[in-house]
PAMARTI-354483 format. One line per 3 residues: number of its first residue (from 1); their letters; for each residue x, y, z of C-alpha. Coordinates in pm, whole numbers. Example, Ala and Ser with C-alpha at 12.3 -4.5 7.8 and 13.67 -1.06 7.14 Angstrom:
2
1	as	1230:-450:780 | 1367:-106:714
***
This chain:
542
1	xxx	8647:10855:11464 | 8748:10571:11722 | 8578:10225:11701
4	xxx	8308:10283:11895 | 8220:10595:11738 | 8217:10424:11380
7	xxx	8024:10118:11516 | 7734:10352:11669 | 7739:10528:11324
10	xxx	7717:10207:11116 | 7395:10086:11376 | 7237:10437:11322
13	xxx	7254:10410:10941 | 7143:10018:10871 | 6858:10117:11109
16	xxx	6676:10282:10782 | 6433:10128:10664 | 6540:10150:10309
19	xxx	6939:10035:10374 | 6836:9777:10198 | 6879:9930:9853
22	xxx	7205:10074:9974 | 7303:9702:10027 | 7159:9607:9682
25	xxx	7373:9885:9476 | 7712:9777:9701 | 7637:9423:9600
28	xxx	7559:9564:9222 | 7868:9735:9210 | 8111:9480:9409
31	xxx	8005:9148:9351 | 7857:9175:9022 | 8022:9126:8661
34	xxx	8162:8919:8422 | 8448:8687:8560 | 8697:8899:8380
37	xxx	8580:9221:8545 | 8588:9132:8881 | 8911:8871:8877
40	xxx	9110:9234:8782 | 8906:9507:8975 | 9124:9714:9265
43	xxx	8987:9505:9576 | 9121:9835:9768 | 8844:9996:9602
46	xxx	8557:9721:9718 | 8412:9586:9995 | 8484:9219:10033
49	xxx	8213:8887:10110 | 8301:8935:10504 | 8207:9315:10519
52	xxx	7927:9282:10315 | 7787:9022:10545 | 7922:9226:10890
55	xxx	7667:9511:10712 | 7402:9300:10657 | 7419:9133:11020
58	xxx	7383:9493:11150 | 7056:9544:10903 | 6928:9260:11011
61	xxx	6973:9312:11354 | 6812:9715:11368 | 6587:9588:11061
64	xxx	6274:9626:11349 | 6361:10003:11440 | 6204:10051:11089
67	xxx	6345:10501:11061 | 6372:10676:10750 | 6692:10883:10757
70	xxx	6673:11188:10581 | 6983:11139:10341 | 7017:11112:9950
73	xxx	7112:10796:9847 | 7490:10866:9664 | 7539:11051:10038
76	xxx	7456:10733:10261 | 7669:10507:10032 | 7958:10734:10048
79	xxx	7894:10687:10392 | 7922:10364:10444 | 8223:10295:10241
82	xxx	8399:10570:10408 | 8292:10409:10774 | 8406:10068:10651
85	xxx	8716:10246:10522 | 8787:10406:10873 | 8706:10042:11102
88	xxx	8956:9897:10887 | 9176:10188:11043 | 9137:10061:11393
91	xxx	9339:9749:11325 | 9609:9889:11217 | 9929:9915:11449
94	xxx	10170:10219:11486 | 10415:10157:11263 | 10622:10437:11420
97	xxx	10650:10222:11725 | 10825:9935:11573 | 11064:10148:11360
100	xxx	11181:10298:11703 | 11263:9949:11855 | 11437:9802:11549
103	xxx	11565:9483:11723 | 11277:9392:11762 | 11139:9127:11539
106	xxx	10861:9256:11308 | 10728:8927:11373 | 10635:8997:11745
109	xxx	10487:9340:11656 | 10245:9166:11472 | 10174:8849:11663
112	xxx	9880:9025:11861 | 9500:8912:11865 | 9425:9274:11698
115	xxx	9644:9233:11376 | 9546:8876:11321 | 9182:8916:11350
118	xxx	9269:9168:11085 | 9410:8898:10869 | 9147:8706:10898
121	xxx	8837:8945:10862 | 8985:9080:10575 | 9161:8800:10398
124	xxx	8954:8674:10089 | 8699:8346:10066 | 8895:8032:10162
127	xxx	8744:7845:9840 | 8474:7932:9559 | 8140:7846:9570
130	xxx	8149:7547:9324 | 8421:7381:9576 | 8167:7372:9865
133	xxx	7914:7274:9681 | 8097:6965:9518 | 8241:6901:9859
136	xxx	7891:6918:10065 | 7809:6537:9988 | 8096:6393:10042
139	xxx	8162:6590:10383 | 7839:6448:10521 | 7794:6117:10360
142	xxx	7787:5910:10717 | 7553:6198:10850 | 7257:6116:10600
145	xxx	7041:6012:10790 | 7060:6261:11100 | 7011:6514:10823
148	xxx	6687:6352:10673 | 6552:6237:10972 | 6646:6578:11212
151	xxx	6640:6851:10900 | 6430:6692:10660 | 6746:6762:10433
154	xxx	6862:6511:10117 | 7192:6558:10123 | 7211:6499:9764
157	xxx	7024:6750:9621 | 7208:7066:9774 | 7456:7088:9537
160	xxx	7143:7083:9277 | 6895:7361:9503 | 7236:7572:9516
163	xxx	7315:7635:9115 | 6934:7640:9066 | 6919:7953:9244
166	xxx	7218:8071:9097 | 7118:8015:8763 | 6775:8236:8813
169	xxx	6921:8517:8994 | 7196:8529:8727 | 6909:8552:8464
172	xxx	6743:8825:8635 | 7064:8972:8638 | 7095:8945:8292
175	xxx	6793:9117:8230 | 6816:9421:8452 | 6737:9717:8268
178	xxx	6642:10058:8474 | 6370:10248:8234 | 6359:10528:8464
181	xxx	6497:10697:8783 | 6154:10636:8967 | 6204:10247:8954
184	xxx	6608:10217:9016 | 6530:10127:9356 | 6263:9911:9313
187	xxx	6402:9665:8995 | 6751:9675:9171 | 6623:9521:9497
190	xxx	6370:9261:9255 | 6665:9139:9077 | 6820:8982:9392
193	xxx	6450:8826:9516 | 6312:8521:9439 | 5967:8401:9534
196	xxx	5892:8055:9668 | 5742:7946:9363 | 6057:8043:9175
199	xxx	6269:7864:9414 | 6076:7524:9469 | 5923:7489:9072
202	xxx	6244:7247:9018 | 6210:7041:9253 | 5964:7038:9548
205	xxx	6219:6910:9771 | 6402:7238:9768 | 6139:7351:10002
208	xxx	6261:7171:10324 | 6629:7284:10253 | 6495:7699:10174
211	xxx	6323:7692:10538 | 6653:7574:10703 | 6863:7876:10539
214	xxx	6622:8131:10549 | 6514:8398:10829 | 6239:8610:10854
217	xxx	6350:8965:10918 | 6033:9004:11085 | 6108:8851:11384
220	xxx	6432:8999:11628 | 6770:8870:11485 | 7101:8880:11582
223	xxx	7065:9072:11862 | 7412:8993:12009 | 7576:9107:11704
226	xxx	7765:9442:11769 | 8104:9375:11650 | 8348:9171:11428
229	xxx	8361:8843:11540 | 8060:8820:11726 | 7822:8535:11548
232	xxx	7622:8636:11276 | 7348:8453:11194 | 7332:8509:10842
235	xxx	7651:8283:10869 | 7399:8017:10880 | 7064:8153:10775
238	xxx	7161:8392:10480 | 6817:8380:10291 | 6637:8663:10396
241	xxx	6226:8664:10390 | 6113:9000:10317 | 5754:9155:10508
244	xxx	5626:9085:10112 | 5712:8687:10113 | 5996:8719:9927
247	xxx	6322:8550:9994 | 6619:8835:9938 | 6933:8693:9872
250	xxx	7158:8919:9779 | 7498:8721:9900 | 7420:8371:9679
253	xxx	7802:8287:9789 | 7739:8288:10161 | 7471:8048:10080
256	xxx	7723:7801:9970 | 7927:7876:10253 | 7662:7779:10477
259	xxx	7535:7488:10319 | 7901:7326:10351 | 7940:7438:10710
262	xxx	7607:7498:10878 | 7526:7086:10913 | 7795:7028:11118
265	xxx	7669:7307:11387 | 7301:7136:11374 | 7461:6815:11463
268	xxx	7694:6914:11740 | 7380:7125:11877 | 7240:6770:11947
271	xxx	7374:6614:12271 | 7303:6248:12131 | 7480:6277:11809
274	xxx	7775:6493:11904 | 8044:6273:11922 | 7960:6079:11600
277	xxx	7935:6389:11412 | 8265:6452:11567 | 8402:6117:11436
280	xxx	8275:6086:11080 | 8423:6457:11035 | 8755:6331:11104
283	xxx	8747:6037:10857 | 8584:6213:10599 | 8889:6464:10650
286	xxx	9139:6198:10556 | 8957:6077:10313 | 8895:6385:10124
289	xxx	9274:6452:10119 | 9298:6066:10020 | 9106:6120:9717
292	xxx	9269:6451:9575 | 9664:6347:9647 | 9542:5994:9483
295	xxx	9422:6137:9191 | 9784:6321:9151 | 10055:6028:9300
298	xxx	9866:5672:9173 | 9700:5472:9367 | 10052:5264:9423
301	xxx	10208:5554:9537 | 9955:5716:9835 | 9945:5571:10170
304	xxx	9674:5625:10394 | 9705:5528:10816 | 10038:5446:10838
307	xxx	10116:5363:11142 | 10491:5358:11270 | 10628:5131:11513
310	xxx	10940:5055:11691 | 10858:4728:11804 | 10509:4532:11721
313	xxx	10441:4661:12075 | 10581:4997:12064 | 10398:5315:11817
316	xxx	10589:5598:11769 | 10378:5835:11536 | 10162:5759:11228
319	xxx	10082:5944:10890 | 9754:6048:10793 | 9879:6002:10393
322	xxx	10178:5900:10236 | 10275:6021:9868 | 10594:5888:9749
325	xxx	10774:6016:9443 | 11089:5882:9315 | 11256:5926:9655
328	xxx	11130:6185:9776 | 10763:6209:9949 | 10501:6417:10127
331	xxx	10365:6337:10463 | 9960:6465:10488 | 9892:6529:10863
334	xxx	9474:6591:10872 | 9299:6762:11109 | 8959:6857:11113
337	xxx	9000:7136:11360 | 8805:7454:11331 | 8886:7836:11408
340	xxx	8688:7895:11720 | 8423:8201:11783 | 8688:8333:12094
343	xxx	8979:8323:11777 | 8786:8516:11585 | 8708:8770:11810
346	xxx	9046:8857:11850 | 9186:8642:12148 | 9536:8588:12093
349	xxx	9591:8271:12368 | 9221:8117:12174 | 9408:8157:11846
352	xxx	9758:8052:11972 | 9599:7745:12110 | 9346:7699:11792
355	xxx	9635:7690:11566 | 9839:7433:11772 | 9570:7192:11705
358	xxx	9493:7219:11368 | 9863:7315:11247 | 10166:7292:11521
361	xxx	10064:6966:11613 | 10013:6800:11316 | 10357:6972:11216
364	xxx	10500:6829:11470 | 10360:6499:11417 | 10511:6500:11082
367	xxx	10820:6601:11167 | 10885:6237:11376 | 10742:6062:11093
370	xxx	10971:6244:10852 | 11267:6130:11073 | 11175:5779:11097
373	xxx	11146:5778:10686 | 11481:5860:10690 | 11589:5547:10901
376	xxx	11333:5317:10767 | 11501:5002:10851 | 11498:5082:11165
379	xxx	11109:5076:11213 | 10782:4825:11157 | 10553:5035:10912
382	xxx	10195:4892:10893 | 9904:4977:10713 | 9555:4942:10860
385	xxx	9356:4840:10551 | 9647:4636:10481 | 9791:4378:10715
388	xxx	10042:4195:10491 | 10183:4529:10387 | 10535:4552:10303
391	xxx	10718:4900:10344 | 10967:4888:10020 | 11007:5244:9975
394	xxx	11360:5400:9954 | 11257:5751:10110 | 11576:6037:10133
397	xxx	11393:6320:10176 | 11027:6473:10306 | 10841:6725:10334
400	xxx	10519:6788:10586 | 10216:6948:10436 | 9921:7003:10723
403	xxx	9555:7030:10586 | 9249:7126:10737 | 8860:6984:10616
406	xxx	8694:7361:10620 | 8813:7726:10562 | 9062:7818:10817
409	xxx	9123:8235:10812 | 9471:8341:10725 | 9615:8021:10771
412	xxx	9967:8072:10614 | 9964:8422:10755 | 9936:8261:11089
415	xxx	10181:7974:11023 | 10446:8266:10950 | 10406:8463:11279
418	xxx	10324:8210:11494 | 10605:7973:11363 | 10934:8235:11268
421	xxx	11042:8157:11566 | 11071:7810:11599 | 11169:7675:11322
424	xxx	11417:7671:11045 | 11162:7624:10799 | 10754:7546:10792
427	xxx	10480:7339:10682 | 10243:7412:10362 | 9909:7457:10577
430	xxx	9596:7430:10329 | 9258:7410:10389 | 9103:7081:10212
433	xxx	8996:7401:9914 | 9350:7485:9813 | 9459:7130:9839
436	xxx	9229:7088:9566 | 9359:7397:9372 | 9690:7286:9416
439	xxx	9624:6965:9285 | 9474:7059:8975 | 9746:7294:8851
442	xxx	9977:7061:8933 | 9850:6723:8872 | 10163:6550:8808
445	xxx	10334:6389:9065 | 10674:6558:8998 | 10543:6913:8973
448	xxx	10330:6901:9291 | 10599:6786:9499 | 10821:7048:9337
451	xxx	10602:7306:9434 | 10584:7156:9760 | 10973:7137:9849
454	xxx	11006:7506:9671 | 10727:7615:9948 | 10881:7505:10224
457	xxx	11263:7587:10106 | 11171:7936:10050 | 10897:7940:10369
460	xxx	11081:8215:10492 | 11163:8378:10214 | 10821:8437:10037
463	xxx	10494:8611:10238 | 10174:8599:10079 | 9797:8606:10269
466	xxx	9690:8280:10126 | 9774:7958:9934 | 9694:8093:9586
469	xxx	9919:8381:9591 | 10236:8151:9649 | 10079:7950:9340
472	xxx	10007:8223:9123 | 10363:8320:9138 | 10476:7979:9110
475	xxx	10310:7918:8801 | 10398:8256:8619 | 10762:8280:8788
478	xxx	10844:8046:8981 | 10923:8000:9331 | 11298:8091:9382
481	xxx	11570:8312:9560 | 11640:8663:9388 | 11951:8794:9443
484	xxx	11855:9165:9553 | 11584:9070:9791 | 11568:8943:10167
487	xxx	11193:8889:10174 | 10937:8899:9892 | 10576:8997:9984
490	xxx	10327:8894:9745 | 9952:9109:9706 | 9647:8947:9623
493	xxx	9674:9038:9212 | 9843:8666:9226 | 9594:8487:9400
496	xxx	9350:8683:9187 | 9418:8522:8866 | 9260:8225:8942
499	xxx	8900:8368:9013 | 8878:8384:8627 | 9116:8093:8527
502	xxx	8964:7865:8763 | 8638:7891:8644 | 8705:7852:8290
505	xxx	8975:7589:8350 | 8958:7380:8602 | 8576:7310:8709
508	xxx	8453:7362:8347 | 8131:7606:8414 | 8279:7910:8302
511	xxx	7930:7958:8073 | 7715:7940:8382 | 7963:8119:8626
514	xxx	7989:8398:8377 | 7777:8691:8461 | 7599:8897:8409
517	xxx	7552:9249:8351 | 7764:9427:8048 | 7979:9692:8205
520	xxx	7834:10092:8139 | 8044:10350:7987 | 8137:10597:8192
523	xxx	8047:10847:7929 | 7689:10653:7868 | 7402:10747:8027
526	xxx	7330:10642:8340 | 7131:10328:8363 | 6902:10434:8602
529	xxx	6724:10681:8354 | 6808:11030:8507 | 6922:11159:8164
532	xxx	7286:11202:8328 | 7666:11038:8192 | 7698:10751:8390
535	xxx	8045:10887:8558 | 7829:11171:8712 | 7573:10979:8868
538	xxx	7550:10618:8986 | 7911:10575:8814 | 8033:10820:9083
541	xx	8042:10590:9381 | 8328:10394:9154
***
């Protein structure tokens, strides 16, 4: 089947009116289970948090046709996977083509709009829910009072109307029990519903911030969403109120998504606050990044707005943040650009000129400063919050790390195709998210910039589809040169590590994150009371 044909398919089977449960039992059997289960489960074998949401946009969208397909339920499922299986397909080049032009760089064979749209539809989440929800206040601490006054939002209770609903769909979870095959359906879609009353008992205040992240499938939505890419709006409304009142929410971690990034949309919607929201998100940038490499370098040792001069009347370049170590130090270049809806559909001069912004630039940026470190004499160095500062560092050495405030898709995919090219070596790129990772592995200041010069060294060397992949090898390994290898690709089992160790770590609410359900034996019997070994029946889709 070509694109098209898998597309019409997908409409035609979301369009029944009971998808829905086929969307419960994916979200049973994918996103459900204790840390340890799904930190080691075959991701091959599962959908991940941007397909389930592409299949829900499509419900949500046909939800009015309201047909009944005539199909058994372990058929449709099949189905679906097997579609989803197949559109993955359609990104993928002809390898045969580049193997018969073999001086060709297999960096230009994949620097297309198709294959990095793949990357980024199919990478995994740019940070865990906890991180957006400890991030939320701080992002939007100069837009209070747009949000109470235009949203009827307190900013500071988010984080709080977030983990309450967490904690009572985990105890539902927790308590699932099928007593027979007649009510599978009907205690697996309860189980992800709340009702108002459960949502707003806590705190009555919860109410303003449910009506701003909920839709009501009764009324047309998304009508413009046919494809990957296209704006979906459970990207910003992913609480779904059912014909009965109640408020599905099947996908609690694209509510946290959308609490840290749907604000800044409602304020650039409005003409007369635009260009402040615009402004306080690129200070709060820096200062997020201030307060992380900080925490790691001493308060001595981290510079932020340095400005470099030639001549009290002359700038040549400044540094977002300065972390000095021994002699060696990092130079933070902060942007708070986003990935634009045209990048994300799949155009390749959007995305070229998307990443120059948020990553080339800044590189470049860095790159001056880096070279005026190394000739410090030579230059005026002042620091805004500062004005008697004195520049006494003895800096031999650099490296540029460029960070971004919100999840940017495939970022260190894109840094290696789009810079091979150019340069002898790259940048770290990190969203704000694996900054923060990063930091609290390695919360020295010798073994962060170790990791950092290792990175960049070996930029070339090592490929891996996001930040934590090149850290979970680092910390179990170590990033180095093996003799009898060119290039080492790394899969996602190293980045996967920390979806458990995180958790139980670093953020310290393992016991509420844990969930959920204890895993059935495939030789039990099946859960949802038909008598048969679990392997046989609902086991099967596995």
């Amino acid at each position: 089947m070509n694109k098209e044909q898998i597309l019409y398919r997908l409409n035609e089977i979301t369009s029944d009116i009971n998808f829905i449960y086929i969307l419960s039992t994916i979200v049973l059997k994918d996103f459900c289970g204790t840390l340890s289960e799904l930190s080691s489960k075959n991701v091959r074998e599962s959908l991940n948090n941007n397909e389930i949401k592409f299949l829900m946009g499509l419900w949500v969208k046909n939800w009015n046709s309201k047909k009944e397909i005539e199909y058994g339920e372990l058929k449709v499922l099949e189905e679906v996977y097997s579609l989803m299986e197949q559109l993955h397909y359609t990104f993928m080049p002809d390898i045969s083509k580049m193997l018969e032009s073999p001086s060709e760089s297999p960096f230009d064979f994949f620097n297309n709009g198709l294959m990095f749209q793949e990357a980024m539809f199919y990478s995994g989440t740019g940070a865990y829910d906890y991180q957006y929800t400890k991030w939320v206040t701080e992002k939007y601490k100069y837009d209070i009072d747009w949000l109470s006054k235009s949203k009827s939002i307190k900013l500071d209770i988010l984080p709080e109307f977030y983990h309450s609903l967490k904690i009572l769909l985990q105890g539902k979870l927790n308590k699932l029990k099928f007593e027979s095959k007649n009510t599978f359906k009907e205690k697996l879609l309860d189980v992800f519903c709340l009702s108002k009353e459960d949502i707003t008992q806590k705190n009555k205040d919860f109410q303003d911030i449910l009506e701003n992240f909920t839709l009501d499938l009764e009324q047309l939505q998304n009508q413009q969403f046919c494809d990957i890419g296209d704006f979906n709006i459970l990207s910003e409304k992913p609480i779904i109120k059912l014909s009965n009142g109640k408020y599905f929410i099947p996908m609690l971690y694209h509510l946290s998504e959308a609490i840290y990034e749907s604000p800044f949309y409602w304020m650039y919607s409005d003409d007369n606050y635009r260009s402040k929201a615009q402004f306080n998100r690129g200070e709060i940038a820096e200062e997020i990044t201030y307060k992380i490499i900080e925490n790691i370098f001493g308060i001595e040792n981290t510079l932020k707005n340095l400005i470099i001069k030639k001549s009290k009347s002359t700038m040549v370049t400044d540094i977002d943040i300065l972390a000095v170590h021994n002699n060696k130090a990092i130079i933070f270049q902060v942007k708070s650009k986003k990935l634009t809806a045209l990048s994300k559909k799949g155009n390749i001069e959007s995305i070229q000129s998307d990443f120059k912004k948020a990553v080339e630039d800044a590189y470049e940026q860095g790159l001056t400063a880096s070279e005026c470190l190394k000739s410090s004499n030579d230059y005026l160095f002042v620091l805004k919050a500062e004005p008697n500062f004195q520049f006494d560092f003895d800096i031999k050495q650099s490296f540029v790390v460029t960070i971004v405030l919100d999840d940017y898709p495939a970022i260190t995919h894109q840094t290696h195709i789009l810079l091979e090219k150019e340069y002898e070596e790259f940048p770290v790129a990190l969203n704000i998210f694996d900054l923060e990772t990063v930091a609290n592995y390695l919360n020295t200041s010798g073994k962060f910039i170790d990791y950092i010069e290792r990175r960049i060294k070996f930029s070339k060397y090592y490929k891996a589809d996001n930040e934590l992949g090149f850290l979970g090898f680092h910390l179990k390994k170590g990033l180095q040169k093996f003799p009898d290898s060119d290039l080492i690709a790394l899969d996602e089992s190293w980045a996967q590590f920390f979806d458990e160790d995180y958790y139980g770590k670093i953020s310290g609410i393992k016991k509420i994150q844990e969930n959920l359900r204890k895993k059935t034996g495939r030789n039990e019997s099946c859960p949802c009371g038909s008598g048969t070994k679990y392997k046989k029946c609902h086991g099967s889709i596995n």
